[in-house]
Legacy VTK file of the C-alpha trace (Angstrom):
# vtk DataFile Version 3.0
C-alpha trace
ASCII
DATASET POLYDATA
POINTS 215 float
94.503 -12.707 -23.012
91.209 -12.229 -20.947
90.716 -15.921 -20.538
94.387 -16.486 -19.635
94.598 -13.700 -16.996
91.350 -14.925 -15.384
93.551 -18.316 -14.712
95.884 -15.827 -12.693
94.930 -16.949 -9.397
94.596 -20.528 -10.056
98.234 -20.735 -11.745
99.449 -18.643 -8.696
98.072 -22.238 -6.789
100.440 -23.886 -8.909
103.243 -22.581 -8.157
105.035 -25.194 -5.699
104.975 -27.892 -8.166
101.278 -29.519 -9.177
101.975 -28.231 -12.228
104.842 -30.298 -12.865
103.287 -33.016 -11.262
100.866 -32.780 -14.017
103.172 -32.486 -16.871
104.884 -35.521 -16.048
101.002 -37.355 -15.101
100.375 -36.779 -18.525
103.920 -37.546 -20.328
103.494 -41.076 -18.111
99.771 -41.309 -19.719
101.241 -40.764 -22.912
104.220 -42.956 -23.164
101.766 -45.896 -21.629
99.595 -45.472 -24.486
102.134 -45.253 -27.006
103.608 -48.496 -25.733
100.455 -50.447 -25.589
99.482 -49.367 -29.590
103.155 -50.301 -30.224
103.300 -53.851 -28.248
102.612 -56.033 -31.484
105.936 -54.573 -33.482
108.149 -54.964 -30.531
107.829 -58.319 -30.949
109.161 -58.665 -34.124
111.859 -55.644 -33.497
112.856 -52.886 -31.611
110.569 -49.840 -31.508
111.795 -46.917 -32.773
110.569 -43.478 -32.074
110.530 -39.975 -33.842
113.650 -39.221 -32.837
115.476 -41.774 -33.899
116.894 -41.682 -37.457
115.944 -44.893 -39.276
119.325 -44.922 -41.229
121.945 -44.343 -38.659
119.871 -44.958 -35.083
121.491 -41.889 -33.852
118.685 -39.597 -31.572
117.849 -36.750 -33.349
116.400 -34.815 -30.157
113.205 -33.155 -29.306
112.498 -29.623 -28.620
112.098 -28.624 -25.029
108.981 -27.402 -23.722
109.324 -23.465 -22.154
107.826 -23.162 -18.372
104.378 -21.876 -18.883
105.549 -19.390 -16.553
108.411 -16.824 -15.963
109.934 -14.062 -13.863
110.252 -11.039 -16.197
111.777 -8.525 -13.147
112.399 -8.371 -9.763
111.435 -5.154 -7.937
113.247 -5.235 -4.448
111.862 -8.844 -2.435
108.568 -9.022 -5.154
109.415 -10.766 -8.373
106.823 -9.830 -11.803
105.881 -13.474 -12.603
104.758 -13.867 -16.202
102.563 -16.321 -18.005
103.021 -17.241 -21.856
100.370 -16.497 -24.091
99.573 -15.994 -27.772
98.786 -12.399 -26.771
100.868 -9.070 -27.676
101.631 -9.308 -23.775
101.654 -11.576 -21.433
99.848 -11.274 -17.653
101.480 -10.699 -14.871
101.286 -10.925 -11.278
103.623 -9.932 -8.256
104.775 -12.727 -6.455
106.947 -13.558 -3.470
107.854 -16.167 -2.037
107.659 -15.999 1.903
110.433 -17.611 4.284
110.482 -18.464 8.283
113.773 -17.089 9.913
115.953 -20.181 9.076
115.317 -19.593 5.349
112.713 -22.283 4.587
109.616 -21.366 2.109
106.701 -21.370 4.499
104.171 -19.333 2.119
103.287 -17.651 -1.105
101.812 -14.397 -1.758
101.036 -13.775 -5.073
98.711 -10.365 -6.247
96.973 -9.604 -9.133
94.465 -6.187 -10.342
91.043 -6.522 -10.946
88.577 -3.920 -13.033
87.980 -0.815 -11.536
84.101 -1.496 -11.840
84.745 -3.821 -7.954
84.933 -2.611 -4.717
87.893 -4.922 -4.281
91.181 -3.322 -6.682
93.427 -6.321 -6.027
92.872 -9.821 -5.492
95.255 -11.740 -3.429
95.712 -15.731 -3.557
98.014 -16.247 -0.035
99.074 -20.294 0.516
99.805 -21.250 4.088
100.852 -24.689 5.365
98.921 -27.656 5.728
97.871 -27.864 9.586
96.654 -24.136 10.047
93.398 -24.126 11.747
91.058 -23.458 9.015
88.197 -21.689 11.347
90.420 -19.205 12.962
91.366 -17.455 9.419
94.051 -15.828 8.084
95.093 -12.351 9.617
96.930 -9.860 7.606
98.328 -6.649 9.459
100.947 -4.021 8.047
103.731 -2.920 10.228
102.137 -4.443 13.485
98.611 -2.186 12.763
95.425 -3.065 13.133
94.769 -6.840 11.312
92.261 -7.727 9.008
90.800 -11.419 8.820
90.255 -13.154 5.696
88.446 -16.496 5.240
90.800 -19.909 3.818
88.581 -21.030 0.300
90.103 -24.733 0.670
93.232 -26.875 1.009
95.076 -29.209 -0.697
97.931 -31.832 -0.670
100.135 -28.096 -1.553
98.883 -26.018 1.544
95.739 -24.111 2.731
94.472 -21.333 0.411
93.206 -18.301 0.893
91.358 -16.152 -2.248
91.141 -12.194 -1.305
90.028 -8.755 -2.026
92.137 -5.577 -1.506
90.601 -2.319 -1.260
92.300 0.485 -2.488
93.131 1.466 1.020
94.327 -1.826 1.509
96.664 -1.296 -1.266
97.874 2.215 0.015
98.705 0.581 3.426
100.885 -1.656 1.616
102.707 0.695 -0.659
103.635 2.779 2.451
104.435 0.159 5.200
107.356 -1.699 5.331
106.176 -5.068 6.595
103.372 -7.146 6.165
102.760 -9.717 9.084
100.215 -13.019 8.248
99.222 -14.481 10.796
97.563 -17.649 11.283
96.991 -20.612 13.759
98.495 -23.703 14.028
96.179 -26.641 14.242
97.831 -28.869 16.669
98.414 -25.809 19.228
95.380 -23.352 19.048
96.433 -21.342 22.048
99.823 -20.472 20.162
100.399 -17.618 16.572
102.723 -18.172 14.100
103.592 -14.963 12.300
105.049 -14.868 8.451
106.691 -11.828 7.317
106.324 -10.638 3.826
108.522 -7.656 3.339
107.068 -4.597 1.153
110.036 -3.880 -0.279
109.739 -2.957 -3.917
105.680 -3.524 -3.561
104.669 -0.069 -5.112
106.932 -0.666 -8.205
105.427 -4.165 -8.552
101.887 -3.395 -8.468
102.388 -0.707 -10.936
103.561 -3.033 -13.256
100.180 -6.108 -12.334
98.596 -6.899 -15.002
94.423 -6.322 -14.661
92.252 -9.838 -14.524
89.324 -9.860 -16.318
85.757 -10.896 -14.955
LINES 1 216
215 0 1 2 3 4 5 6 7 8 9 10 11 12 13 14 15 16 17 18 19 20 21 22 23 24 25 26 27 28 29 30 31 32 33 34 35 36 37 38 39 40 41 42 43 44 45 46 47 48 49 50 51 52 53 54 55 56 57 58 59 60 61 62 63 64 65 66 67 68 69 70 71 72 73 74 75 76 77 78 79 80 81 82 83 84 85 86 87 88 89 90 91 92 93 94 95 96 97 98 99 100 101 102 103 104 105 106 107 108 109 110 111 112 113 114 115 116 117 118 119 120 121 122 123 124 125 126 127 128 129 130 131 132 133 134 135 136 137 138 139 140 141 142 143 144 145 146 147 148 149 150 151 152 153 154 155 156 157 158 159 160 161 162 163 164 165 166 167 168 169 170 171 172 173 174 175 176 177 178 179 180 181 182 183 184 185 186 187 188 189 190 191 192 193 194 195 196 197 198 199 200 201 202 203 204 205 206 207 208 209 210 211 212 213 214
């Protein structure tokens, strides 16, 4: 379990589809080789795979993969995302995924606890859209306070990505507020802010329920 919960806040990356991107990658790889080793007998006659009964031709199926990961509840607008493991239970995280007015995904916020042996009690992994301006950081404030500004780690062909530490004050600002606004930059119009809501609804029963990443 410790080396699957340390994957916590790269899987949290994952989460608007590289994953599956790679899953199919990797089917593709596979059915490529499987057709080049089995070019010289589908000359002579049809290639049959596993699935196929060699009697009556019929497809006997295959068994369907599970999702690596799942939502196990939902406490008010943060969901408990899961990941399967061979341990007695699996890690969690909260997770939520953030919308602009209209009702189009725009972010992900996805939290995680760390030991109590860090001055940081929560790590954060926060995905904004590609064309923020990377050098003007990301700005978190709760309930229009006072903001804190957090570094981006990199960016990807997914979205810009920030990796962060909560302190447990941090974490008590959140359990009490009722909003939290992120605020970042666009690129292409520095003088302007785009804000992202992420509502704290159900937050407290969430992070109760986190799941503690190893080092």
């Amino acid at each position: 379990m410790s080396r699957l919960i340390s994957t916590l806040p790269l899987i949290a990356l994952m989460a608007l589809g590289t994953a599956t991107f790679a899953q199919e990658a990797e089917t593709t790889e596979t059915a490529s080789e499987e057709a080049v080793e089995g070019t010289t007998e589908a000359t002579e006659a049809p290639a049959e795979t596993e699935t196929v009964d060699a009697e009556t031709g019929l497809d006997m199926g295959t068994e369907v993969q599970e999702d690596a990961t799942y939502i196990k509840e939902q406490y008010g607008d943060w969901q408990l995302q899961c990941f399967r493991s061979e341990a007695e239970e699996d890690p969690c995280q909260m997770y939520q995924l953030l919308r602009e007015d209209a009702g189009n995904p725009v972010a992900e916020f996805s939290i995680f606890k760390l030991p109590g042996n860090t001055q940081a009690v929560a790590g954060a992994m926060i995905i904004v859209p590609l064309g923020t301006l990377i050098p003007e950081g990301l700005k978190i404030a709760v309930d229009g306070g006072k903001a804190k500004e957090y570094e981006y780690s990199f960016c990807s062909m997914v979205g810009c990505f920030a990796r962060i530490g909560f302190t447990q004050a941090d974490v008590d600002t959140f359990k009490a507020g009722g909003t939290a606004q992120l605020i970042i930059i666009p690129a292409q119009a520095p003088d302007q802010t785009v804000v992202i809501k992420a509502s704290l609804d159900g937050f407290t029963a969430a992070y109760g329920n986190v799941s503690v990443a190893s080092n």
